[in-house]
N, C-alpha and C positions, 0 to 999 in steps of 0.2 A: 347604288347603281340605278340607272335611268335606262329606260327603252322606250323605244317606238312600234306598236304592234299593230301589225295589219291583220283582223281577223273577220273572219266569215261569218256575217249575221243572214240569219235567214229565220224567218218566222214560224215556219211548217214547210210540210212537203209542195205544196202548191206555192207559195212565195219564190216568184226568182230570184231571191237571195243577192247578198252584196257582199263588198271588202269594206269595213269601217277602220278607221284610224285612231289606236287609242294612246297615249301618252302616259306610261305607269313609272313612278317616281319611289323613291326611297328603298330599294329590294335587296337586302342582304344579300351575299354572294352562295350563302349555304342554302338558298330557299329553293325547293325543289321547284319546277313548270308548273306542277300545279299549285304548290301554294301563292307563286306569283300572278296567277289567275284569280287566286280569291283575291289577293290583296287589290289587283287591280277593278274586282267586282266592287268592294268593298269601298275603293275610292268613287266610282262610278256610281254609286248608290248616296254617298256621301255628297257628289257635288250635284245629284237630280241629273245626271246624264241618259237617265232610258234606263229601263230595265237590264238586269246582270245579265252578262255571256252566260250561256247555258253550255255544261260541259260533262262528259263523263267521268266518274274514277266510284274507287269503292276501298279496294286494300290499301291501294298507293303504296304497296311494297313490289309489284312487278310478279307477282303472282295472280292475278283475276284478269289482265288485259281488256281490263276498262278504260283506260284511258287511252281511245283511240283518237289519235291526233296527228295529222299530218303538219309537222314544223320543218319552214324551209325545205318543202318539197320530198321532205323524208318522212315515212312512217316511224311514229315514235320520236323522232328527230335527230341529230346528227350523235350521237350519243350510241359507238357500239355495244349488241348484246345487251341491250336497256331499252325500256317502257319510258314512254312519255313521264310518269311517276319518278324516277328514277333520273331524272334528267336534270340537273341542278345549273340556276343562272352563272353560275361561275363558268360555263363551257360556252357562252358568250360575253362578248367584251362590250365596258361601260359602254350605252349608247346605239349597242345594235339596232336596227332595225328588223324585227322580227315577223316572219308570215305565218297564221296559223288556219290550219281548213280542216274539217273533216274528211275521215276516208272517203272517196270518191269510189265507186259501185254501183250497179245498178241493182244490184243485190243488196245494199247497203243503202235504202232509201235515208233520207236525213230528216230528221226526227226535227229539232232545233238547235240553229247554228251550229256548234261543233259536235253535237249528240247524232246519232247514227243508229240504226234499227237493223242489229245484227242477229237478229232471231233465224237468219237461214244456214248461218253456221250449227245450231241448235239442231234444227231441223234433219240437218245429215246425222248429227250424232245420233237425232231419235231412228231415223231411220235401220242403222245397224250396230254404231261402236259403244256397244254393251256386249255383256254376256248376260245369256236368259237361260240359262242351265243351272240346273240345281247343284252345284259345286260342292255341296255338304260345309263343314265346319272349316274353317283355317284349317290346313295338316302342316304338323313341323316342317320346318326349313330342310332338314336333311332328307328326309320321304321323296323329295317330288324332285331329282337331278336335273337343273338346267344349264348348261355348257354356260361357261362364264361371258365368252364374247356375247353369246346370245340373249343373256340377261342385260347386258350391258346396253346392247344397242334396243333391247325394248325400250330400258328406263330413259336414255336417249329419247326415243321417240313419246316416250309418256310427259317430256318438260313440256311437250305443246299446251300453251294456256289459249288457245283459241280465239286469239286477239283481233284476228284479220286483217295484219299487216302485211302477209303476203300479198293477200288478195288485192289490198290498194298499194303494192308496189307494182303489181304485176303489169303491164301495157294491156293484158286480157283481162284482168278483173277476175284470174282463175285462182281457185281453193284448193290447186292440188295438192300444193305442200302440206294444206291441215290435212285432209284426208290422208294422206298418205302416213303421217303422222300416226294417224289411229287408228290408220289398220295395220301398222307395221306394230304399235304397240299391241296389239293382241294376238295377232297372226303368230308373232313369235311367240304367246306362253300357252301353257297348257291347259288354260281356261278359256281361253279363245278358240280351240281348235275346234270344237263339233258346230259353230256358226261362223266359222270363217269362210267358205264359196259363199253365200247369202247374204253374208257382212257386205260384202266387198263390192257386190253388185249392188245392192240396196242403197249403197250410199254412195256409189257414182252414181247412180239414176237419180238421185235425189238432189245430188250438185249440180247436174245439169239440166234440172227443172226447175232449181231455184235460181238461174239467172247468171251463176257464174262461166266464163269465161275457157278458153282450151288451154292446156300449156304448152309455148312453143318455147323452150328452156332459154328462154332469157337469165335468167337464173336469181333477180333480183329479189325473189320472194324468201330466198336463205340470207341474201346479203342485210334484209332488213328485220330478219326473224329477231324478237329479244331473245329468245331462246337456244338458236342458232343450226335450230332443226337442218341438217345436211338435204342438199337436193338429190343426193341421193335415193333419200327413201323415196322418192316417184318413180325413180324406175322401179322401186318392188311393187309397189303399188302396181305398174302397169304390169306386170307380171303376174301377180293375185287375180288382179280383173282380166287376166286373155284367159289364165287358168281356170277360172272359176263358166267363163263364157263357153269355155268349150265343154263343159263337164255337167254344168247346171242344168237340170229339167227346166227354171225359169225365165231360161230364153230360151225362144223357139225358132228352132231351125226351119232355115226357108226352103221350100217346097222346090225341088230337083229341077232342072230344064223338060222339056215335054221330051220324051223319049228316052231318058237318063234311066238307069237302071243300078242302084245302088249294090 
């Protein structure tokens, strides 16, 4: 199988970058997107065409959400519930013309060509989605009663691999659906509960200091989730963070009208 791939070269962050035209030849129909990137490095280096596309991956089984790639205009690419990794040339026909770009962000500065500097997703997690309490040892399964749906929809919301394909699907370039993601994972268990008001603030103050975007529920951050995190959990999320603002000592309530008497 033969393609024709338009992809996004860019030098560093300062380069205004471009679309190059590459022509990749011979590619078995089981070869996953990324191995058809090496193969196509590998020709490219072979005929002295310029230095290889520079490209993220690490697991390449759809669990690290490294390989952040926008194909044809899709995060991850046209392939439901599946990671760029996971994406096999057989879901395009002999001959395609393919376009490939990195996540677009402004939060997501671009590293080189399709490489992307997704360190502010990091950054909220450092901010609060931990637990910092001393939990003692694992206690058996039976000791600690968790209502089955409740469980359920944690583990739901624990699949988030942090990919930030919401965030480059969204038209705002918002992170809500991760966040929501991981506070809905610990809000719900029992180990979460004594830093959940302080989670919750901490890391929406931190998402919107790192650059991301508001959510106006377009909704396309679940349609392109690999995981398929429901947009649901943002409303708990906004639910968490009204709760937690009204209750919290660390927001500080604003000072009355002149004459108001509480």
């Amino acid at each position: 199988m033969n393609y024709t791939l338009h992809i996004w070269r860019q030098q560093d962050a300062q380069d205004q970058g471009r679309f190059a035209t590459y022509r990749v030849t011979d590619i078995g129909p089981d070869m996953s997107f990324l191995e058809m990137l090496d193969a196509l490095n590998d020709q490219l280096v072979s005929r002295g065409e310029g230095p290889p596309i520079a490209f993220d991956s690490d697991c390449r089984e759809g669990i690290c959400g490294s390989c952040s790639l926008v194909i044809d205009g899709i995060p991850h690419g046209p392939r439901r519930a599946a990671t760029a990794c996971q994406l096999y040339m057989r879901n395009f026909a002999d001959g395609a013309e393919i376009t490939v770009e990195p996540f677009r962000a402004r939060a997501f500065p671009i590293i080189q060509d399709l490489v992307v500097d997704r360190r502010a997703l990091d950054y909220v997690l450092q901010a609060g989605g931990f637990v910092s309490v001393n939990t003692g040892a694992a206690p058996d399964a039976h000791t600690q009663l968790i209502p089955r749906d409740q469980a359920h929809t944690a583990f739901d919301a624990a699949a988030c691999i942090g990919c930030g394909a919401c965030v480059a699907a969204c038209p705002n370039a918002s992170a809500m659906l991760f966040v929501a993601a991981k506070v809905t994972h610990l809000s719900l268990l029992p180990q979460g509960e004594p830093g959940r008001v302080r989670r919750v603030i901490r890391m929406v103050e931190e998402m919107d200091q790192a650059g991301f975007g508001n959510c106006s529920n377009h909704y396309e951050c679940a349609a392109v989730c690999p995981k398929e995190i429901p947009a649901a959990f943002i409303a708990r999320l906004n639910r968490e963070f009204l709760g937690a603002a009204l209750t919290s000592r660390e927001f500080t309530r604003p000072s009355p009208p002149v004459g108001h008497e509480e």
